[in-house]
N, C-alpha and C positions, 0 to 999 in steps of 0.2 A: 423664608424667614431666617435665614443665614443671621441679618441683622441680629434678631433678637440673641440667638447663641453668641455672636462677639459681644455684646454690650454686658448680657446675663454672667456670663464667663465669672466675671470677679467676683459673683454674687452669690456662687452656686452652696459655698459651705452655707452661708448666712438660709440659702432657700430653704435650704436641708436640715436645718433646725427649725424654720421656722412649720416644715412639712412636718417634722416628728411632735410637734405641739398642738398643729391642726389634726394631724393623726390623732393621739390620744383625746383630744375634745373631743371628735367624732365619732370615738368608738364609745366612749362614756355614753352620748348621747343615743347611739347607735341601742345602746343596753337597755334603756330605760323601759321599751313596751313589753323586752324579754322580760325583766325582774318583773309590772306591772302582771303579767301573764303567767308567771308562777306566786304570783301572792293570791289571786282569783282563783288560782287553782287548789293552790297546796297550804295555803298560811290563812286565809281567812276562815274562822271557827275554829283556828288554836289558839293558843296563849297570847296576851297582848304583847307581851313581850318580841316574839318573832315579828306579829306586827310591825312594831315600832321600829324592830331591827332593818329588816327588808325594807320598809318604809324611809328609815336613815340613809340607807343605801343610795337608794331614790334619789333623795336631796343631794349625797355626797354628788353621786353622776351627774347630776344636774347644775350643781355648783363646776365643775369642772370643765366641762363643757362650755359653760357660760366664757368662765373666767381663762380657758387656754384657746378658745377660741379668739376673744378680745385681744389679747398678749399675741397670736400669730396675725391678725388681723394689723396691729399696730406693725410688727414688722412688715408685713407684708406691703403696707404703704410708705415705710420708708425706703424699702428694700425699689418697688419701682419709682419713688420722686427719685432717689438718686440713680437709677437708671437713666430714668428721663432726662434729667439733670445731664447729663452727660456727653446721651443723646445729641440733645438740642445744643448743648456747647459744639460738637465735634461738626456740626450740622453745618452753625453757623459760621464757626473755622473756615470750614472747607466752602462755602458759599459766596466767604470774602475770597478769597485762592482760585476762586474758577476763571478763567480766562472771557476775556468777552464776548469771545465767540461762544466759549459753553454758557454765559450767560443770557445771551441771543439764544441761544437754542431753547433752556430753560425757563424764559422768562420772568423777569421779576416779581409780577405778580403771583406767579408757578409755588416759586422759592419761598414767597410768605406764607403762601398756603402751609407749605410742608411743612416750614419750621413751627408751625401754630399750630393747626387743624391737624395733620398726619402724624407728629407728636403727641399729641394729645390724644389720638386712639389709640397708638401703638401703647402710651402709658397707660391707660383704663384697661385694655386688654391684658397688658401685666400684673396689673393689678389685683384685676380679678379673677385673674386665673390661679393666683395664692390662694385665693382663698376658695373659690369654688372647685380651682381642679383639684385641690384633693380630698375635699370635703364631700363633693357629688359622687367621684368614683367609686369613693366607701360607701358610703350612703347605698350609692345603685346594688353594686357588688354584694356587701355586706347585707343589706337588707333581704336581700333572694338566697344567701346562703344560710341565714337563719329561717327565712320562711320553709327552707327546703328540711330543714330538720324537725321545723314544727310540724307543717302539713304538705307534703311532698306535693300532694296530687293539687290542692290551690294555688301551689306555684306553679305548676307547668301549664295553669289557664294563663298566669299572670306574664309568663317570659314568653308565651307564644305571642304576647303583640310587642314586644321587643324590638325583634326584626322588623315587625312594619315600620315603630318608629324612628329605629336607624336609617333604614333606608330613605324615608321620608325626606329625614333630618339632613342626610350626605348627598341626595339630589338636591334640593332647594339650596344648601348652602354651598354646592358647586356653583349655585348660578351667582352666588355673591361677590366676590370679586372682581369679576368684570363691570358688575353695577356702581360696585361703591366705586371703584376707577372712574365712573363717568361722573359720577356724581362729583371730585376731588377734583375732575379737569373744568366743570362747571363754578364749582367754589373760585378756581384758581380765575376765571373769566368776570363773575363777577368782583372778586377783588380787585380785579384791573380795573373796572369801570370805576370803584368804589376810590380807589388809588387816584385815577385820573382825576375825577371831578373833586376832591379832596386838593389835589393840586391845583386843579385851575377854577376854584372856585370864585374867584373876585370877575377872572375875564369871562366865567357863565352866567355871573349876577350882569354885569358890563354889556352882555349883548343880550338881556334878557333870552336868554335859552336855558332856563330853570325846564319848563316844559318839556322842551326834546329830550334833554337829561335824564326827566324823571321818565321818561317813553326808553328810554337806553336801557336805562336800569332795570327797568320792568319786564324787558327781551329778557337780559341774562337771569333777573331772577325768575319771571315763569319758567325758566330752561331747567335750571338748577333746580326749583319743585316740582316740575313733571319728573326730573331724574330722579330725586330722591323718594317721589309718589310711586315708583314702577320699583325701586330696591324696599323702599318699607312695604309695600304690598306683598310683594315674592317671597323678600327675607320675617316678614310678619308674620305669614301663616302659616311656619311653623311652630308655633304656642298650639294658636287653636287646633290644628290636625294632631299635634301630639296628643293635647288634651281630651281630643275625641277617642281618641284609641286607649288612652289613660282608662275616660270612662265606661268607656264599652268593656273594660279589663276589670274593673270595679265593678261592675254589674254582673258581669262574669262571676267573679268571689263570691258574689251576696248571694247569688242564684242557688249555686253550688252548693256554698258552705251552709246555707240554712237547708240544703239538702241532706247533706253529709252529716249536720247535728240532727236531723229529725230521724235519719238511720242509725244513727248512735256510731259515728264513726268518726267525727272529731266532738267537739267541747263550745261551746260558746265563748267560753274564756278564750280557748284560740284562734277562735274568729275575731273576737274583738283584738287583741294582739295584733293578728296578720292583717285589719284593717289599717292599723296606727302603721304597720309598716308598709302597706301599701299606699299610705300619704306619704311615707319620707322617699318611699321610692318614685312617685310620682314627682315631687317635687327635687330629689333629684334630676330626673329627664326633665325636670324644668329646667334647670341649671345648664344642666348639658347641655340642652337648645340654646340656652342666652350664650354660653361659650362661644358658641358655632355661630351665632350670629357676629358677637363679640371678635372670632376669628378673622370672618371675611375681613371687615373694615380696616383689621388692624394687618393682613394682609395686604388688602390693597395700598394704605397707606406706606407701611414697611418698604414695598417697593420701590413707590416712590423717596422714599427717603432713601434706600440704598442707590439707587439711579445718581444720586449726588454725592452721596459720600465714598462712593467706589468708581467717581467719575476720573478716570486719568486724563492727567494732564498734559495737557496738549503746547503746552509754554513749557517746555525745559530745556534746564541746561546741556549746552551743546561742547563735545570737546576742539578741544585748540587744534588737532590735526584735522578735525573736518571743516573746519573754518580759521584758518590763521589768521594771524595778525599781518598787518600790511605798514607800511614805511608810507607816514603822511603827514606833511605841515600841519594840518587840518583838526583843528577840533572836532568836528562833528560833519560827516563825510558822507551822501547820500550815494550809490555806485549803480545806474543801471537799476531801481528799484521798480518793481512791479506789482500789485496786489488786485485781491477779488475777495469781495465778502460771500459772493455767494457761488464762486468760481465760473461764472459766464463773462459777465464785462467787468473789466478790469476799473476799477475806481481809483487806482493809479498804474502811472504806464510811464516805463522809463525815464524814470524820475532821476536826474543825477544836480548835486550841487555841494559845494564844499562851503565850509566858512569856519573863520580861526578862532583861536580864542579870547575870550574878550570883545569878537566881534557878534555884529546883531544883524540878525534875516528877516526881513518880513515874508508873509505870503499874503496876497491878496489873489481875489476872485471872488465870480457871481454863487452864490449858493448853490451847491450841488456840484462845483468843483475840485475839489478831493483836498480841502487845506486842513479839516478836523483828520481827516484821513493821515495825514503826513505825519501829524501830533501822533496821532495813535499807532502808529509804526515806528516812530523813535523813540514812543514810550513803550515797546514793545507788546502794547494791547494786544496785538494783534503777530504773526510771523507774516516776514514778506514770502511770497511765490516765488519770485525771482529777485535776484541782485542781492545786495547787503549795503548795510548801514552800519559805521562805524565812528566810536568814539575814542580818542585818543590813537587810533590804530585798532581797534578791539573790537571785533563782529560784537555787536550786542548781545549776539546768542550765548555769546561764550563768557558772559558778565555775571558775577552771582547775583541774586536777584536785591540782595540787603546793600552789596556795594553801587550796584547801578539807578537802583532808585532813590539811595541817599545821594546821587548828583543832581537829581532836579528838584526846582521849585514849579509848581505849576498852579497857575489862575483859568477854569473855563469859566466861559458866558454862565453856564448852566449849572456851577459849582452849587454847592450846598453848605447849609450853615448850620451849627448844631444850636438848640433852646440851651442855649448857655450863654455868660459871660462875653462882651468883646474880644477879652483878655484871653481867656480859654479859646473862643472859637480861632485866634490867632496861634496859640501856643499848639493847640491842634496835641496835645498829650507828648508833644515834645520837652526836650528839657533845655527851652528857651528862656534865657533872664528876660527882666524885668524893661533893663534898658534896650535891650535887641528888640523886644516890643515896639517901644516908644520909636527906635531909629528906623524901622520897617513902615510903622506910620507916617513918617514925618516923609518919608520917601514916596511911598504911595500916596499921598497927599491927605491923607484922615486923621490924623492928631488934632485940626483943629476942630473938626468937629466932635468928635468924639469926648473931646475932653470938653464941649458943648451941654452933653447931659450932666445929671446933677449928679448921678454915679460915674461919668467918667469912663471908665476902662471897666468899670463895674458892671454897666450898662448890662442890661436881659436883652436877649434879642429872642424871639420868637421863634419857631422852626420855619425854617427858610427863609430866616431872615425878614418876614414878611412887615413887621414895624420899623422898617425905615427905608430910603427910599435904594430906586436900583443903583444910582452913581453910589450913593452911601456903601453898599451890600459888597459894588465890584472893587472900592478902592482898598472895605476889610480882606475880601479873598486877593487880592493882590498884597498886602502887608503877608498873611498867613505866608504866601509863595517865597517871600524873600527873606523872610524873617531868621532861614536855617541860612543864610549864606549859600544859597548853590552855586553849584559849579555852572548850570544850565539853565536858563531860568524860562519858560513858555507861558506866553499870556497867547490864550487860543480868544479870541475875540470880547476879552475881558474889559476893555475900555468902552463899548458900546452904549453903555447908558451916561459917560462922562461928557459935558461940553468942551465945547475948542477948547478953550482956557486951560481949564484941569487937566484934560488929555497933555495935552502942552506941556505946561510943567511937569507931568506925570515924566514923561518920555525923557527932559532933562536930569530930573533928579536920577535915575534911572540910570541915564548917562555919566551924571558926577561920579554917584555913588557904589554902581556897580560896573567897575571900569576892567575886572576881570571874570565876570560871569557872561557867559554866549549869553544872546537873548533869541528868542525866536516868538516874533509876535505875528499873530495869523488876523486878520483885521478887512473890515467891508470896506472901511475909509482910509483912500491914501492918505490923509493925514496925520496917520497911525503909524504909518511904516515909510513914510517921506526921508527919514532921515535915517535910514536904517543903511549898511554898509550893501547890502544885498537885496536885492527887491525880488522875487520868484511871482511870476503870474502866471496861474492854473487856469486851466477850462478843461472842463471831463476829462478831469485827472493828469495832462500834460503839461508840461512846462511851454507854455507859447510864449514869455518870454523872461528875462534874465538881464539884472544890472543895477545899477542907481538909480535914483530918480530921474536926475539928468537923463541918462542913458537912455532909457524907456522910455523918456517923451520924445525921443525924437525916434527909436529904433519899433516902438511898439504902438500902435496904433489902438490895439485894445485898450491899451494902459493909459494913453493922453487922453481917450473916450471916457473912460472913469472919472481922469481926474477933473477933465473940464467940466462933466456931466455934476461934479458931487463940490466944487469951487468957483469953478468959471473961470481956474486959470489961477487963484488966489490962493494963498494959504498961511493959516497961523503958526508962525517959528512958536 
C-alpha cells in the first residue's frame, strides 16, 4: 500500500484536522450512555433543575457529534475525490507513456479495468477509512475503557471474545487479496470480450454470430461470478461469525449482570448503560470488519495500479557515446536491423535500406511479413535487438522523444477517430490554421466531400468514425498526418479502402505537394508503391528483394507474381 502513502502524502495536514473533528464527535457521542447512566443514578428524584441541566448536556453531546461528524464526513470525501482525482490523472499519464511492449504485456483491456474498477476501490477505501478508522477505534477502545471503570468484572466477559474476533477477522481477510486479484483479472477479461464485440459489432450483426457472442460473453461472465461467489462468500462471513461472538458476549452481560444486580453488586442503571455501550461496541467491530474487508479489495486493486504507475521504462533515452552519430547521405537509414517480439523468431531479420530525403519507399508483402513491424521500429515502438536505424545520421535511441516524434506524420489502416468535429479530428489538439486544414484536404483528396455535408468541416463523426464510409474515414486520417508538415511522413496500409482512381491522384498530389517530406508507404497493392523511388519486398521479415518497379519485374519473381496476380500486367498512372 506504498501507493496510498505517495498520493495521501499532501493530504496528511488536511487528514489531521479532519481526524481531530471526528475525534471530538466521537467522544461526545462516545459520552452520552455515561451522562444517561448517571442521571438514572444520581439526578432522577432531585431537583428538576439538574434534570434539565444533565438532560441539556445530552442534547449538547448529541448536537455535536451529529454536526462535527457531518463537517469531517464532508472533508473526508473531498479529501479522497482529490486523491483519486490524481490517482487516475497519474494513472492515465503513465498508460499513454508505456511502450508497446509494456502494453502488450498489460493488456488493453487490463488497463481499463485499472483505471475504472481498481480506482474506484482504492477511492471507497479512502474514503472510508476517514471516517470509520477513526470513529470505530474510539468507539471499540473507548467504549471498554469506560465499561472497565463502570463494571470491571462485565467487561472482562466482554474483551474475552475480542481475540476470537480478531483472529477471525485477520485469517479470513488474509485470504482476501488473492481473491479479489482474481476476480480484477476476470473483470479485466470480460471487458476485452465487452471491448471487442463493441468494436466489431456491425461485422457480428453481418455474419449473424449474435449467438456465439452472446455464448462468449457468458464463459467470461460465469468465470467472473464464480470468482466473485468464492471472495463474497469467504470475505462475507465475517459479519455473521463476528456477530455470533458479539452475541454470545451479550448474553454473556445479561446472564451475569442480572446476577451481579440480584447480589447487590452492581445497579441496573449500570447494566442498562453497559448494554448501550456494548451496542456501540458491537457496532464498532462491525466497522472494523467492513474496514478489513474494505482493505483486501483496495489492496488488491492498489497493486495493480502500482504495477503501472511504477512500471520503468523500458524506451529511454540513450547517450551519444554508446550510439554515435554516423556520416550519411541518407535520410532515413535501416543498418543490419534485427527484431523479436517475443525473443524466439525474429519478425525481422537483417533488415538494411537507405533512402534520402524527399525521397519515398514503399514496402509491400503477403501478411505476416514484417512491413507494420518496420513502421514500428522507426517509430521506435518498439527497440531493435540488433543493428540500428538512423535519421539524419542519429541513432533514434539517442533522439528526445518531443523532437523525434514531431518529425512524423503517420496514417495506419487501423487508426482511430475521436466523436468530434472533421476539423478537430484533423487538427488532433495541434495548433494547426484553419488553411493547413483545408491544404491537407485538398491533398488527401477529402475537401470535396467533406465540404459535401451541410456542416462542412463541422461535420460530427461518430467514434470510430463509424458514419461514413472506410475511403471517406482513410483519406481524413491521411489529411490529420500531413497536415503538421512532417519531415517524414508513413501511410502504413492507409490507402486500402480507396479505388484506383483516388489512390492515384492520392499518390500524385503527394508528389506535387510534399516534394520534401520522405514518405514511406507500406501497402498490399503494387499500385500503391509502383511509383515509389524504392520498392522493399518482405516475406518473414527479410528483404527478398530491393528496387524500382522496373527493377523488380524483372530481378524478382515474388514481386512480378504480385503484380500480375493483383493487374494482369496493367496499371493506373
Amino acid at each position: 500500500m506504498k501507493l496510498l502513502h505517495k498520493y495521501l502524502k499532501p493530504y496528511y495536514l488536511r487528514m489531521l484536522w479532519g481526524f481531530t473533528i471526528k475525534t471530538t464527535g466521537t467522544v461526545s457521542e462516545l459520552m452520552l450512555p455515561f451522562i444517561l447512566s448517571h442521571i438514572l443514578t444520581n439526578v432522577i428524584g432531585k431537583s428538576i433543575g439538574e434534570v434539565i441541566l444533565w438532560g441539556g448536556l445530552m442534547v449538547v453531546c448529541s448536537a455535536i457529534a451529529c454536526i462535527f461528524n457531518i463537517i469531517a464526513n464532508r472533508k473526508a470525501a473531498k479529501v479522497s475525490r482529490n486523491f483519486a482525482e490524481e490517482m487516475r490523472r497519474d494513472l492515465f499519464k503513465k498508460t499513454l507513456h508505456l511502450s508497446a511492449r509494456q502494453t502488450d504485456l498489460f493488456t488493453i483491456p487490463s488497463l481499463e479495468s485499472r483505471i475504472t474498477t481498481d480506482t474506484y476501490n482504492v477511492h471507497h477505501f479512502v474514503n472510508m477509512m476517514q471516517r470509520l478508522g477513526v470513529r470505530a477505534p474510539i468507539m471499540l477502545i473507548g467504549g471498554i475503557a469506560i465499561t472497565l471503570l463502570m463494571d470491571a468484572y462485565l467487561s472482562l466477559v466482554m474483551i474475552a471474545m475480542l481475540p476470537l474476533i480478531f483472529v477471525t477477522v485477520y485469517f479470513i481477510s488474509s485470504k482476501g487479496v488473492p481473491l479479489y486479484s482474481r476476480v480484477q483479472k476476470s473483470v479485466d477479461a470480460m471487458v476485452r470480450v465487452v471491448r471487442e464485440d463493441a468494436h466489431g459489432i456491425r461485422v457480428i450483426k453481418a455474419l449473424s454470430k449474435t449467438d456465439y457472442e452472446h455464448r462468449r460473453y457468458d464463459k467470461v461472465n460465469k468465470q467472473l461470478v464464480g470468482n466473485e461467489i468464492k471472495a463474497g462468500v469467504i470475505m462475507g462471513s465475517v459479519n455473521p461469525i463476528m456477530t455470533f461472538f458479539m452475541n454470545m458476549g451479550s448474553v454473556a452481560v445479561i446472564a451475569i449482570g442480572a446476577h451481579r444486580v440480584t447480589g447487590s453488586l452492581s445497579t441496573p442503571e449500570t447494566v442498562i448503560a453497559f448494554m448501550q455501550y456494548f451496542t456501540l461496541i458491537s457496532m464498532a467491530m462491525m466497522s472494523v470488519t467492513r474496514m478489513f474487508v474494505m482493505y483486501t479489495k483496495a489492496a488488491a486493486s492498489a497493486k495493480r495500479i502500482s504495477e503501472v504507475v511504477e512500471a520503468e521504462a523500458d524506451i529511454v533515452l540513450k547517450e551519444k557515446n554508446e550510439y554515435p552519430d554516423i556520416k550519411s547521405d541518407g535520410h532515413i537509414k535501416f543498418d543490419c536491423v534485427s527484431f523479436s517480439y517475443n525473443g524466439k523468431k525474429n519478425n525481422a531479420e537483417d533488415v538494411s535500406f537507405t533512402v534520402k530525403r524527399g525521397g519515398s519507399v514503399g514496402i509491400i508483402g503477403a501478411t505476416g511479413s514484417g512491413k507494420s513491424t518496420i513502421v514500428k521500429l522507426l517509430l521506435r515502438f518498439y527497440d531493435v535487438d540488433e543493428g540500428a536505424i538512423y535519421i539524419n545520421g542519429e541513432d533514434i535511441r539517442t533522439i528526445e522523444k518531443e523532437r523525434f516524434y514531431a518529425m512524423f506524420g503517420t496514417a495506419m489502416q487501423q487508426d482511430f477517430l475521436y466523436a468530434d468535429t472533421i476539423e478537430e479530428n484533423i487538427k488532433f489538439g495541434r495548433d494547426i490554421t484553419d488553411d493547413e486544414v483545408i491544404r491537407a484536404t485538398e491533398i488527401a483528396q477529402a475537401r470535396d466531400f467533406i465540404e459535401g455535408f451541410n456542416d462542412g468541416f463541422k461535420h460530427m463523426l461518430s467514434q470510430h468514425g463509424t458514419n461514413i464510409s472506410g475511403g471517406q474515414k482513410q483519406r481524413i486520417l491521411i489529411a490529420r498526418a500531413i497536415a503538421a508538415k512532417p519531415e517524414i511522413l508513413i501511410l502504413d496500409d492507409s490507402s486500402s479502402a480507396l479505388d484506383y482512381k483516388t489512390d492515384a491522384a492520392l499518390r500524385c498530389a503527394l508528389k506535387e505537394s510534399l516534394g520534401e517530406t520522405t514518405t514511406i508507404t507500406v501497402a498490399q497493392r503494387v499500385s500503391s508503391v509502383k511509383n515509389c523511388d524504392l520498392i522493399i519486398v518482405l516475406d518473414e521479415g527479410r528483404i527478398i528483394g530491393m528496387g524500382s518497379h522496373e527493377e523488380l519485374l524483372e530481378s524478382s519473381e515474388e514481386y512480378a507474381e504480385i503484380a500480375e496476380s493483383q493487374m494482369g500486367g496493367a496499371f493506373v498512372d
